[in-house]
N, C-alpha and C positions, 0 to 999 in steps of 0.2 A: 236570237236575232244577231246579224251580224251585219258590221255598218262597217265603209269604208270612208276614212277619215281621210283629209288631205289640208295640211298645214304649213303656215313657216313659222320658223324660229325666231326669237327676238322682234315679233311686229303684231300690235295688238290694233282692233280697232274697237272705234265708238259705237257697235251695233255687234260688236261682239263676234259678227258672223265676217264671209266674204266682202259682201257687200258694203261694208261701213269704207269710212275713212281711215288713215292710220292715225291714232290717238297716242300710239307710244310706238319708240323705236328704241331695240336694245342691242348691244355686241351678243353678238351667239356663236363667233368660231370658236371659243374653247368647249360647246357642248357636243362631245363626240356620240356616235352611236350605239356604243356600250352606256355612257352615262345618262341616254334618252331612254333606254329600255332598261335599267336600276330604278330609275326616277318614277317611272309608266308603273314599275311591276307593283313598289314601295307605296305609293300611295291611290293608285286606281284602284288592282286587282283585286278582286273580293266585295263585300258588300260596299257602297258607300250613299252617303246621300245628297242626290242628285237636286239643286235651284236651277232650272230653265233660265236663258236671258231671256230677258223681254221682249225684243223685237223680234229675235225669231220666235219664239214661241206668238205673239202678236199675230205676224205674219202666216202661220199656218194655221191658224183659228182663223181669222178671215177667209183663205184660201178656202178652209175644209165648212165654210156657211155654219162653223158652231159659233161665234162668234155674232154677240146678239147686243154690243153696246155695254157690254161688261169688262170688268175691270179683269186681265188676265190673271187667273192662280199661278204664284209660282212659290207654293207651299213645297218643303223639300218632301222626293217620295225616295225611297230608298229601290236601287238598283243593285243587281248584283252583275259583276264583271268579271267574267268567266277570265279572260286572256286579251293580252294586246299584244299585238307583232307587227314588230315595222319590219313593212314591206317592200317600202324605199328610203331611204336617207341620202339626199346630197344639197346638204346646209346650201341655203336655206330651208330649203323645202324638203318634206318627208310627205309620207303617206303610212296612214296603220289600217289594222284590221280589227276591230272591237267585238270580242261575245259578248254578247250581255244578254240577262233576263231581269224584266224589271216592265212595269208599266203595265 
């Protein structure tokens, strides 16, 4: 599979995804693009094990009608991540390319 990520730097929200609020705000000019893709290679690349957030995983179980009044799993499964490569970088904002197999 291959996903395309689009993110900023230093700004988290309460829903984890787009949609939320922003919950935290951090400095991120000293994070250059050599040190975002060390960072991405160091701890993503390769196997790891993957916790869903809640409300998006939430939201796409209602969406997809599995979602039956149950409590959402968000047991870790493990993933494997082929490669990431940013595609764009201009702080704040980037965008990557994720392989993964996994799921």
């Amino acid at each position: 599979r291959m996903y395309l990520v689009r993110g900023m730097l230093g700004v988290a929200t309460n829903t984890y995804d787009a949609s939320g609020d922003y919950s935290r705000v951090s400095p991120y000019k000293h994070v250059s693009e050599n040190d975002m893709r060390e960072a991405l290679n160091e701890c993503y690349v390769g196997n790891i094990q993957q916790i869903p957030p809640v409300l998006p995983s939430f939201r796409f179980l209602q969406k997809s009608k599995l979602f039956e009044g149950r409590l959402v799993s968000r047991d870790p499964c493990e993933v494997t991540i082929n490669g990431i490569e940013i595609v764009e970088f201009e702080p704040p904002s980037f965008q990557l390319h994720i392989h993964s197999v996994g799921r």
